[in-house]
Phi, psi and omega in degrees: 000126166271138185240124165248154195255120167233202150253159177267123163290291213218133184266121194226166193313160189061051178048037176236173184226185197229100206243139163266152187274165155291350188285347190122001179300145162236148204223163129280157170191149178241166182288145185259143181356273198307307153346281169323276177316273157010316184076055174234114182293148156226126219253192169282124185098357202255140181274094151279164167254137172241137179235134183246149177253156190284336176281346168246069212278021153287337211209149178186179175272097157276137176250028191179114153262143178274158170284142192235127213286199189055338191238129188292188149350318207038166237250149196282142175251120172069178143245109185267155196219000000 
């Protein structure tokens, strides 16, 4: 598996985004299982890692969102039980 480091372009339906690579690439790609489950958002601009397999470099996986400095917890919705 190749792991790149990219940006969030575009957000587009079904839960894939449209990330430019650093190399200049532009891929699809969706969130990966734990991303989901966790519910950890992502927006347009936000710096990821994405993994990719060498036989299909258009398509990957983000597996990392960076922490972006300044923005906190964000606020608890409710009480879950």
């Amino acid at each position: 598996m190749l792991t790149l480091d990219g940006q969030i372009e575009e957000i587009l339906p079904d839960g894939r985004f449209a990330v430019r690579l650093e190399n200049d690439h532009r891929i699809i790609a969706y969130t990966a299982g734990k991303m989901r489950r966790y519910r950890i958002r992502s927006v347009v601009g936000d710096r990821v890692i994405v993994e990719m397999t060498p036989y299909d470099l258009d398509k990957g996986r983000i597996i990392f969102r960076e922490k972006t400095p300044g923005a906190g917890p964000g606020p608890r919705r409710g009480n879950r039980r």
